[in-house]
C-alpha positions as CSV (number, residue, x, y, z in Angstrom):
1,X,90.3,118.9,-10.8
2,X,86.2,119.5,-11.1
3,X,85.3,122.6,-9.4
4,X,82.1,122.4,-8.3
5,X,79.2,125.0,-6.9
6,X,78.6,125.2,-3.0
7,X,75.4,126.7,-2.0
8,X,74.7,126.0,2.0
9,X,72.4,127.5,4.7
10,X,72.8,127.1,8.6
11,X,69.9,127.3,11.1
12,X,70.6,127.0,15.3
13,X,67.6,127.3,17.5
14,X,67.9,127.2,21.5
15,X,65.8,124.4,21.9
16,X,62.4,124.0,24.1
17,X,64.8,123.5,27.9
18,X,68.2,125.3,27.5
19,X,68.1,128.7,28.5
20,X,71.1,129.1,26.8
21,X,72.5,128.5,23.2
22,X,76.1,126.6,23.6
23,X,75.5,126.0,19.9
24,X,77.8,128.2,17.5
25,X,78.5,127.5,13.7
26,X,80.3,128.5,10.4
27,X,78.6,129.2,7.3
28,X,81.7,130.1,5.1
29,X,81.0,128.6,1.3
30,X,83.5,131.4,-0.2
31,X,86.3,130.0,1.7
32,X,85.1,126.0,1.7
33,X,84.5,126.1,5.4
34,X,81.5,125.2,7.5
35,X,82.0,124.4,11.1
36,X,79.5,123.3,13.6
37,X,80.8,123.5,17.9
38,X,78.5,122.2,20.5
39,X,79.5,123.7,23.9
40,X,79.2,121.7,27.2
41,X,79.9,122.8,31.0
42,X,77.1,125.2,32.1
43,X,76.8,128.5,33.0
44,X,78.0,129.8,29.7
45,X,80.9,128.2,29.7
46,X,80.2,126.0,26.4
47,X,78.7,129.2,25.0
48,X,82.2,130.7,25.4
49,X,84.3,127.9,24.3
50,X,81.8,127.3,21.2
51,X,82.5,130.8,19.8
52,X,85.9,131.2,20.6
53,X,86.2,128.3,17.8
54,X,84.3,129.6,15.7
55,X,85.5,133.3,15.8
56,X,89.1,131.3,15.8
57,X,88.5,129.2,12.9
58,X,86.8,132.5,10.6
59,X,90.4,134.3,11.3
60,X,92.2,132.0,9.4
61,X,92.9,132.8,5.7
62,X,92.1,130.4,3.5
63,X,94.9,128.2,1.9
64,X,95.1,126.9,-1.2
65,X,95.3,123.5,-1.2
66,X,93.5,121.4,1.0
67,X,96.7,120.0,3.0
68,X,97.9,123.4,3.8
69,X,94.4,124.6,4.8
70,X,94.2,121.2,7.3
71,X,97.3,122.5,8.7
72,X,96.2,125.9,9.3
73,X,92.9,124.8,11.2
74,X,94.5,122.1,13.3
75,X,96.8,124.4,14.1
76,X,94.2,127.2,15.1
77,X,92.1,124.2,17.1
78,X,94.7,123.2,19.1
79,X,95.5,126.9,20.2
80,X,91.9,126.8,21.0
81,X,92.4,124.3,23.6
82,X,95.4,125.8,25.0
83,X,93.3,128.9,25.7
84,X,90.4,126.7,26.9
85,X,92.4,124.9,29.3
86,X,93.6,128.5,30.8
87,X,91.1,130.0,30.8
88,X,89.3,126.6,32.9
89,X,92.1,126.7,35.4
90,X,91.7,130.6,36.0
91,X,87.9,130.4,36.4
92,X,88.5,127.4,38.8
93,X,86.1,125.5,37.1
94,X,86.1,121.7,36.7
95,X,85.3,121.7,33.1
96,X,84.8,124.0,30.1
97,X,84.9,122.7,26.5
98,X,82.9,122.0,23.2
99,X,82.5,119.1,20.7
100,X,83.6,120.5,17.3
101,X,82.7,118.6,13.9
102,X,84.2,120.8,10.3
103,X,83.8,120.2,6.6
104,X,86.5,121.8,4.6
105,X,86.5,121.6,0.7
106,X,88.8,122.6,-2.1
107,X,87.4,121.6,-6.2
108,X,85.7,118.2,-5.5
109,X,87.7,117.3,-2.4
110,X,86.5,117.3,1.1
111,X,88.1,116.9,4.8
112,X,86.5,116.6,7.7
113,X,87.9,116.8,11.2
114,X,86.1,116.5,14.4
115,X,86.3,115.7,18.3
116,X,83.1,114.7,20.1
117,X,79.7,113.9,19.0
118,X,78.4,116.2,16.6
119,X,78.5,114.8,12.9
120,X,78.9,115.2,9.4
121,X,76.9,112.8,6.9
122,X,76.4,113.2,3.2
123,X,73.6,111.9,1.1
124,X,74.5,110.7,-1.8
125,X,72.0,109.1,-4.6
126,X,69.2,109.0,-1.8
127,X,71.2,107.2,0.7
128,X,72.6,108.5,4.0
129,X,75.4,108.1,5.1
130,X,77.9,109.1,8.7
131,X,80.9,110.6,7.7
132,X,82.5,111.2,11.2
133,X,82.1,108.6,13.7
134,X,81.3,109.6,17.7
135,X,83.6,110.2,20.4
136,X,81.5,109.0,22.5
137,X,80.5,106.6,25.9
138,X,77.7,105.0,24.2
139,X,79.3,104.6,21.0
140,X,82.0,102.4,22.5
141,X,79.5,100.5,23.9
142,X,77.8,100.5,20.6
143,X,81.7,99.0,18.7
144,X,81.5,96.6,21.5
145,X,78.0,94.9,20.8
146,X,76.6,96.0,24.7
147,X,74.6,98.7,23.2
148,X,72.4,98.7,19.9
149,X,71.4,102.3,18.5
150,X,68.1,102.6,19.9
151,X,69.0,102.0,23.3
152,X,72.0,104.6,22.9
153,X,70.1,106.9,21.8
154,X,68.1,107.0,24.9
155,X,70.8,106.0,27.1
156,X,71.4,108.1,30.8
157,X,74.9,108.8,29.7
158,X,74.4,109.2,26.2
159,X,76.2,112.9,26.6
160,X,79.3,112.0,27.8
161,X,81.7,113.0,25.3
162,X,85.5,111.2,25.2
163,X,87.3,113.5,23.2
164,X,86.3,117.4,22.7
165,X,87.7,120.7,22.7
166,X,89.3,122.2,26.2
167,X,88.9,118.6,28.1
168,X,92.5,117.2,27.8
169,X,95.8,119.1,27.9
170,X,96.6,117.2,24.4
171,X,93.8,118.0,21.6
172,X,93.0,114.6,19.6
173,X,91.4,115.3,16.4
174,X,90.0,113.0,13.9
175,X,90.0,113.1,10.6
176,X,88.4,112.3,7.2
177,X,89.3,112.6,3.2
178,X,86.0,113.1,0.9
179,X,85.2,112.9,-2.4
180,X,82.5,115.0,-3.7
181,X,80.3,114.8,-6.2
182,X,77.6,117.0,-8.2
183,X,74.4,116.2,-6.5
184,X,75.4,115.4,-3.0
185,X,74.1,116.9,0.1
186,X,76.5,117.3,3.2
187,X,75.1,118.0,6.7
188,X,77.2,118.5,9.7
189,X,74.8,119.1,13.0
190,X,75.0,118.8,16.5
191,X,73.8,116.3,18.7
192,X,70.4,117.7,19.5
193,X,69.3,116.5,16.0
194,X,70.0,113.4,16.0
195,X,68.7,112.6,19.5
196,X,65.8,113.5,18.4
197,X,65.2,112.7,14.8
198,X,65.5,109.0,12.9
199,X,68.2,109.0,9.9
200,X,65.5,108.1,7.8
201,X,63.6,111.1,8.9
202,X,66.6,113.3,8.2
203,X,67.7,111.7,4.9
204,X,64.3,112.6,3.4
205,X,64.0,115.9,4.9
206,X,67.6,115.9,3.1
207,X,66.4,115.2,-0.3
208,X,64.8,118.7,-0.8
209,X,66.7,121.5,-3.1
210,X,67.3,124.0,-0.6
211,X,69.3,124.1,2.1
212,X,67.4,127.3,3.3
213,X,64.4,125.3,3.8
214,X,66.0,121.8,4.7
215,X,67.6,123.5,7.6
216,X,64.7,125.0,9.1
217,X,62.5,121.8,8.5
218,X,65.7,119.6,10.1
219,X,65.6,122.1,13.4
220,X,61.6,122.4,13.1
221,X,61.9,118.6,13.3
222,X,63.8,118.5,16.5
223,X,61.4,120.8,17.9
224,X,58.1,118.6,17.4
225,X,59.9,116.1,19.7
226,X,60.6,118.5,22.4
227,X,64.0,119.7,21.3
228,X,66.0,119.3,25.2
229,X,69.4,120.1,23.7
230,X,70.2,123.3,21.3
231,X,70.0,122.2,17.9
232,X,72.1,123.4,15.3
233,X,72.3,122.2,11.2
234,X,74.4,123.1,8.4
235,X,73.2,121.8,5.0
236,X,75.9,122.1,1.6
237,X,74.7,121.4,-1.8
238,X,77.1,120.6,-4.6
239,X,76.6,121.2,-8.0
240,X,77.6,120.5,-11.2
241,X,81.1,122.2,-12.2
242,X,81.2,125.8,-13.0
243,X,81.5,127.2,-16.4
């Protein structure tokens, strides 16, 4: 198998409303993990559940092969929502939880799990492309022809989530084999970018060498529109195989 060079940057911002950053994210290209959680339920409550993943997900040792390293990170997300779920019912809250959306890599293969609505797309050759798909109320009315993308995008319940972590006793993950390539460009993000910025803004914002600067320019972005959500961005460039 090719193994390939991984340089990435991350980049999370508060936004121009939230008082709060429920936003949390892993940077890890010397283990072939990057991780982006989006926190939902107020009051810090997605702050918490956001970086209990994260801090979770940065404890676990880096397997070998890609099959045993899935196992180990589903494994360490669904203790997440265990805890989550306690830790709801001994708050007395209605409702704690966070989307979660993870690129894991090993030579030139990829995975990708995820629950909710924050994404992982790759651009490949100049063209963008959705990796993960939404778990969400709009996009099921998007699969079912009621909605188009425009009008989901603006939509009053376009942050209702229907899977995530800490929401259902029974964590449903999905999941996604990748090839990767020299060249390509992976970003995983939350939802406040893409609410707020076009693909076709994003995929040429995208097309720029470094991640250090297509990170802050993808955020900067979100902030010219008025930024109402956190926003958060992880951009990985592959290269060509090491010597």
């Amino acid at each position: 198998m090719a193994t390939l060079g991984y340089c990435s940057a991350a980049h999370s911002h508060v936004g121009l409303v939230r008082q709060i950053n429920e936003d949390a994210y892993l940077d890890r290209p010397e283990d072939g993990l990057w991780v982006v959680a989006d926190g939902m339920g107020g009051h810090a409550a997605g702050d918490y559940v956001s970086s209990l993943i994260v801090d979770s997900l940065r404890r676990i040792a880096p397997a070998g092969s890609l099959q045993d390293y899935e196992a180990a990170l589903r494994q360490g997300l669904a203790q997440v929502n265990d805890a989550v779920r306690e830790e709801t019912r001994q708050r007395g809250v209605s409702m704690m939880g966070s989307t979660v959306v993870l690129l894991a890599v090993r030579a030139d293969r990829g995975l990708c799990l995820w629950a909710g609505d924050s994404r992982l797309y790759r651009l490949r050759d100049g063209e963008l492309s959705p990796v993960s798909r939404d778990h969400s109320y709009v996009q099921e009315l998007q699969d079912s022809g009621l909605l188009s993308e425009a009008e989901a995008r603006v939509h009053p319940r376009a942050n209702i989530v229907t899977r995530a972590i800490g929401v259902q006793d029974q964590l449903e993950l999905s999941a996604q084999q990748v090839q990767i390539l020299p060249g390509d460009t992976w970003l995983l993000c939350s939802d406040g970018l893409t609410r707020t910025a076009e693909d076709h803004e994003i995929r040429e914002v995208l097309g720029h060498a470094d991640p250090y600067q297509v990170v802050r320019s993808l955020v900067h972005l979100g902030l010219t529109r008025g930024a109402p959500d956190n926003i958060t961005a992880i951009v990985i460039k592959a290269s060509e195989p090491l010597a």
